[in-house]
C-alpha positions in Angstrom: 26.5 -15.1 -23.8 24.9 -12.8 -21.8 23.1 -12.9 -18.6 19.8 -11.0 -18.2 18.6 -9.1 -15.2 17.3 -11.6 -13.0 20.5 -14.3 -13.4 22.2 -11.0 -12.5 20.5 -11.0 -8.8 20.5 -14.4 -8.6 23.9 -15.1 -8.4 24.5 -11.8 -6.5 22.1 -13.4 -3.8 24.0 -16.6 -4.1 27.5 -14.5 -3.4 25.7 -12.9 0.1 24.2 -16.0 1.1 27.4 -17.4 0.8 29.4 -14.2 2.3 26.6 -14.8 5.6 27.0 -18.7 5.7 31.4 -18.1 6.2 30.3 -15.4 8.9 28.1 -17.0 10.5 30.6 -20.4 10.7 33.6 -18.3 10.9 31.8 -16.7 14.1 30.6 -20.1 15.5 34.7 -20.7 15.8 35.9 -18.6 17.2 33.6 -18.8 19.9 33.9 -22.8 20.1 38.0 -22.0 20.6 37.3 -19.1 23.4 35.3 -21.3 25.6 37.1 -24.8 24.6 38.0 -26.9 27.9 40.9 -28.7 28.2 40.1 -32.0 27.0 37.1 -31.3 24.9 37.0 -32.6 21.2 36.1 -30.3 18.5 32.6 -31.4 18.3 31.7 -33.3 21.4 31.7 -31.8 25.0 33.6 -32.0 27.8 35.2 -35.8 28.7 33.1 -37.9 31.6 35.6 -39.7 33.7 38.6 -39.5 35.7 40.4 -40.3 32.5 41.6 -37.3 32.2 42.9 -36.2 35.5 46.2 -36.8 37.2 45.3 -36.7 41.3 49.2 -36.2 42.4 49.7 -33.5 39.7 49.2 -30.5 42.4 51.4 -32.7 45.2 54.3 -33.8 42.5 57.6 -31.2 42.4 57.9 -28.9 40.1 61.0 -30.8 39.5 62.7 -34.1 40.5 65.1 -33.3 43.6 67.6 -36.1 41.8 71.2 -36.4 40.9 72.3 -34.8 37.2 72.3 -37.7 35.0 74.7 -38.5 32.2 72.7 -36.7 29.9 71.5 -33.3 31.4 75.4 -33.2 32.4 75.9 -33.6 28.6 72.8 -31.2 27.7 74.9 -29.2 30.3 78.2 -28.8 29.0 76.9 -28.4 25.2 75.0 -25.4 26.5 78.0 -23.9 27.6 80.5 -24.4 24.7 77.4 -23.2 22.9 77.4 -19.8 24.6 81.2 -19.5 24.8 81.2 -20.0 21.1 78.3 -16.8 21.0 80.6 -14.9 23.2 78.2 -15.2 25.9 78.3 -15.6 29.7 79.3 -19.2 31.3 
């Protein structure tokens, strides 16, 4: 089976329409991800709402001023056998 001249160009013109389309989407995004908002959905825009926001977050502590639980303790003293064992600093 052999294809004559003009199936030829067609499906050449098929493969750079194509080639274009995946450009043109691939370029479409990467810009959606540059200017992406926190809180924006791929497709839809920017949440309405107080949803979203945490008022305190700028007032809270970077961390809790509160007494080592059980568990960091534990966390803790793993660590450190941890880095003993890797001949590390204590």
């Amino acid at each position: 089976m052999l294809l004559n001249i003009w199936q030829i160009l067609i499906l050449i013109g098929c493969g750079v329409i194509g080639t274009l389309v995946g450009a043109l989407v691939g370029g479409w995004l990467v810009f959606k991800s540059k200017t992406a908002v926190l809180g924006e959905s791929f497709l839809g825009g920017i949440p309405k709402g107080e949803v979203y926001s945490i008022p305190d977050a700028l007032k809270a502590a970077e961390f809790p001023e509160e007494e080592e639980s059980v568990a960091q303790e534990n966390v803790l003293t793993r660590t450190q056998k941890f880095l003993k064992t890797l001949g590390g600093k204590e």
